[in-house]
C-alpha positions in Angstrom: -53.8 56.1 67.6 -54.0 54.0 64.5 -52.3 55.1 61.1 -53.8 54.0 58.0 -50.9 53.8 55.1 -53.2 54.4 53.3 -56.2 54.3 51.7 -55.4 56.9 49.8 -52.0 55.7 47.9 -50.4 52.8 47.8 -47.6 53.5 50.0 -45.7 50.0 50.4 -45.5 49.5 46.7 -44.1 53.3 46.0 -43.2 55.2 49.0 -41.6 52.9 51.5 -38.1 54.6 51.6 -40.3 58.1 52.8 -42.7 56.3 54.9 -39.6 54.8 57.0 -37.8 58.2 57.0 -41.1 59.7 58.3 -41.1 56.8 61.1 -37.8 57.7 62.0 -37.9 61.2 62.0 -41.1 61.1 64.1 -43.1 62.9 62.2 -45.5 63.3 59.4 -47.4 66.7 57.9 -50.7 65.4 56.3 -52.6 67.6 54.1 -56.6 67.9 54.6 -57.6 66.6 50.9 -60.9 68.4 51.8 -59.3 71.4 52.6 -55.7 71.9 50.4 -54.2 74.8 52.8 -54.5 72.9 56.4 -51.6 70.8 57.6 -51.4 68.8 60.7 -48.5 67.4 62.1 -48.6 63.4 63.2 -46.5 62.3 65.7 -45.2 58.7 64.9 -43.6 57.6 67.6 -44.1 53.9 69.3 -46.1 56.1 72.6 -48.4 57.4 70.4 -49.4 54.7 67.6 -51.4 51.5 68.3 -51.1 50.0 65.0 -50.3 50.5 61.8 -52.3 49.5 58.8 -51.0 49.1 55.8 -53.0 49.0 52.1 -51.1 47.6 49.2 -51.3 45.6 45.8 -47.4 44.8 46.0 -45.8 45.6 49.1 -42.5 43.9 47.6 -39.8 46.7 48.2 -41.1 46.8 52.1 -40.1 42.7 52.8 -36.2 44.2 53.2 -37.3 46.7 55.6 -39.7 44.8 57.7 -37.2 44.8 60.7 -37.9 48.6 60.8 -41.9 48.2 62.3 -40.0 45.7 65.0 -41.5 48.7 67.8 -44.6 48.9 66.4 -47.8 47.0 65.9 -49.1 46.5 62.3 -50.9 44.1 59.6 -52.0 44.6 55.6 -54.8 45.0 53.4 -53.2 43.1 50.7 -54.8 43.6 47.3 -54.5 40.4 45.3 -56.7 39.9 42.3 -56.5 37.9 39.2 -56.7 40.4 36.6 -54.7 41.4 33.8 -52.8 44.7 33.1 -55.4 45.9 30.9 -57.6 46.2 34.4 -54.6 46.8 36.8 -51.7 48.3 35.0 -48.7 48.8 36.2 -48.5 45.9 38.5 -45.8 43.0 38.5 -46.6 39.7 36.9 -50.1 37.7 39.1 -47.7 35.4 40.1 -45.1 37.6 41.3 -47.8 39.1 43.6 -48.4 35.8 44.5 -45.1 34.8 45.7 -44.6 38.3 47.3 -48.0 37.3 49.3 -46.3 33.8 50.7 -43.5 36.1 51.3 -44.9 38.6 53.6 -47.0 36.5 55.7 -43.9 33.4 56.1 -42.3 36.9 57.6 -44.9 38.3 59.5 -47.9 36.0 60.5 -50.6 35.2 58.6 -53.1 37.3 61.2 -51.2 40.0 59.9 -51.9 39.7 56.1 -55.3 39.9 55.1 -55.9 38.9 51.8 -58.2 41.7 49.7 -60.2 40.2 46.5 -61.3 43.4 45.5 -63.6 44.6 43.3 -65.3 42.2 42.0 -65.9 43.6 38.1 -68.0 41.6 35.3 -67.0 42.2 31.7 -67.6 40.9 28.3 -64.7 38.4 29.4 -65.0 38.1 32.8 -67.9 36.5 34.2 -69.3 34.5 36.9 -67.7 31.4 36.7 -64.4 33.1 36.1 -64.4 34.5 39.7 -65.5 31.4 41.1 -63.0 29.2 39.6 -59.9 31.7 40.1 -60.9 32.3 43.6 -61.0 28.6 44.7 -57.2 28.4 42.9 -56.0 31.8 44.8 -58.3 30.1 48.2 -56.4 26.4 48.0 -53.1 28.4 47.9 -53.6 31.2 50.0 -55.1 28.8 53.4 -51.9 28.8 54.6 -50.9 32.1 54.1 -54.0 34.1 55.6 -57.2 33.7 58.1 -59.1 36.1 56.1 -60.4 37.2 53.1 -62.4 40.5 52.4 -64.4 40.5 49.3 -66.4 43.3 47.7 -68.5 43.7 44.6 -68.0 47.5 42.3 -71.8 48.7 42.7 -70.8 52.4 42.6 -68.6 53.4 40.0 -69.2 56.5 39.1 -65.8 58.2 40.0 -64.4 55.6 37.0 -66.9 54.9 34.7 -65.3 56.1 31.2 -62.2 54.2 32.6 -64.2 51.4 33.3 -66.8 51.5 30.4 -63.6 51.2 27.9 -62.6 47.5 29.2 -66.1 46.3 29.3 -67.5 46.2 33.1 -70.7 46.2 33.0 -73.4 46.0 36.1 -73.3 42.9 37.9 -77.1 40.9 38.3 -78.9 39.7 41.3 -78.4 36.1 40.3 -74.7 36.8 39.7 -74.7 38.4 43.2 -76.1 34.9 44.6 -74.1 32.7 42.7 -70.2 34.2 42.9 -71.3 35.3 46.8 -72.9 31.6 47.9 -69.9 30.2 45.9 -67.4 32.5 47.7 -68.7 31.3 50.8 -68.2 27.8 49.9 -65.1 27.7 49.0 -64.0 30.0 52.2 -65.6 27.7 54.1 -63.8 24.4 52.4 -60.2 26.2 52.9 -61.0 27.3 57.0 -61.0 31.1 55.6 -62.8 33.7 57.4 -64.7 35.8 54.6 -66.0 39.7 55.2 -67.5 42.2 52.8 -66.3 45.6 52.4 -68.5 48.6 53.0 -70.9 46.8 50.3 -74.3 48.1 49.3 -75.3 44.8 47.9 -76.0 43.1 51.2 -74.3 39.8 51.6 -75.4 38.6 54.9 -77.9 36.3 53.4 -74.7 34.2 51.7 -73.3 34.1 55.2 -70.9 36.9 54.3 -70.8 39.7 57.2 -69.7 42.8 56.8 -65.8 43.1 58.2 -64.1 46.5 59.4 -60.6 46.8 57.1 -59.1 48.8 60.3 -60.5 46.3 63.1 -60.2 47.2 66.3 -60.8 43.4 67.4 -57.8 42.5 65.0 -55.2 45.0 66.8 -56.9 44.4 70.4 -55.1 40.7 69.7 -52.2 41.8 68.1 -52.0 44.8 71.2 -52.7 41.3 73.5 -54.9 44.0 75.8 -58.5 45.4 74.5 -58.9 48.5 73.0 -62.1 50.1 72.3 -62.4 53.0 69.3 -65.3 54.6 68.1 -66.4 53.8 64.3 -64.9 56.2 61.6 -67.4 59.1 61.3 -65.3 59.8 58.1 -66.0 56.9 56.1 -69.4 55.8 54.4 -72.4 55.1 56.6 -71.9 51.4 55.4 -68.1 51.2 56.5 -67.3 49.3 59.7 -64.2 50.4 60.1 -62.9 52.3 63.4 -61.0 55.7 64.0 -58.1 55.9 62.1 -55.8 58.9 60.7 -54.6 58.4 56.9 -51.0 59.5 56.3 -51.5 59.5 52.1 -52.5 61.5 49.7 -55.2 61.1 47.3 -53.5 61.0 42.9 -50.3 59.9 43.9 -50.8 55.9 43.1 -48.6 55.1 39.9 -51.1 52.1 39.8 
């Protein structure tokens, strides 16, 4: 069994002190967000998980408590853009994030931390060549730090669009497309980085940019040192590689 932590909520940042109560406890209740009134009961003990993967844009309060997974299998999805507060509030200082990045993977491996430069948004001040020079900073620093980087461009944002009308984004073009994805792959390329896209419906293959599965079963067959094969998450978008997983968060609970 694989745990996802989550896509849902950002459980590193905000709930770390329940999320290792849970683990020791061996238990969580998860409620169906589809269906409010079922509740299952997830048994989190070291028999019965994999791997857990963990989805975070500042998983600072966890470093402390790292010792705690020593049983257990895991690796991030570690956020780490270079926007201001007025895109992501409520977030520490770029450079804190940063630091906390070095941080985690000096502690953990740098298999286990996969850097996440994620979504790609265009506004009145953020264009092209602003991705492209940020991400080639971030890339120089981040080599030793991470194998991989998953990138993916906002092409559906419906869910968000008065939030993200009032900042500015705007739809990104096809020769935008070409240029920050043929750049991206450059510069992954120049700093021995592995670069995926992200369940994208703008199709990057043609940059040299494959789609990548966020819960890879390749990933934790290495980590597990044995193969495991799981089916692809029925659950998740048509375009999403990733494989089975079960997602101990719940949806409006970010304070991001």
């Amino acid at each position: 069994m694989i745990i996802s932590a989550s896509r849902r909520t950002d459980i590193p940042a905000f709930y770390s002190t329940w999320f290792f109560n849970r683990l020791k406890e061996g238990f969580v209740c998860v409620r169906n967000p589809m269906n409010p009134k079922q509740v299952s009961r997830i048994e989190l003990s070291k028999d019965t998980i994999d791997c857990i993967v963990f989805w975070t844009k500042n998983p600072l309060e966890m470093l402390p408590k790292l010792d705690l997974l020593k049983d257990y299998e895991f690796y991030f999805q570690y956020t780490l853009n270079p926007y201001g507060n007025d895109i992501e509030v409520n977030l520490p200082p770029f450079e804190q994030r940063l630091q906390t990045f070095i941080s985690l993977a000096a502690k953990i491996g740098e298999d286990r931390v996969i850097w996440r430069y994620d979504p790609i948004i265009i506004t009145r001040e953020i264009d092209a060549q602003f991705h492209i020079a940020r991400f080639d900073e971030m890339a120089k620093i981040l080599k030793d730090y991470t194998s991989t980087v998953v990138i993916s461009i906002l092409d559906n944002y419906q869910k968000i669009k008065r939030r993200l009308q009032s900042i500015g984004v705007r739809d990104i073009s096809a020769a935008e497309v070409e240029l920050i994805a043929s750049s991206f792959k450059n510069i992954a390329d120049k700093y021995n980085l592995n670069i995926t896209s992200c369940a994208e419906d703008i199709d990057l293959r043609p940059y040299g940019i494959m789609p990548g599965k966020c819960i890879d079963d390749q990933l934790i067959s290495k980590l597990l040192g044995q193969e495991i094969k799981i089916p692809k998450d029925k659950n998740q978008r048509a375009i999403c590689g990733c494989v089975e997983s079960i997602d101990i968060g719940a949806y409006n609970t970010c304070l991001n």
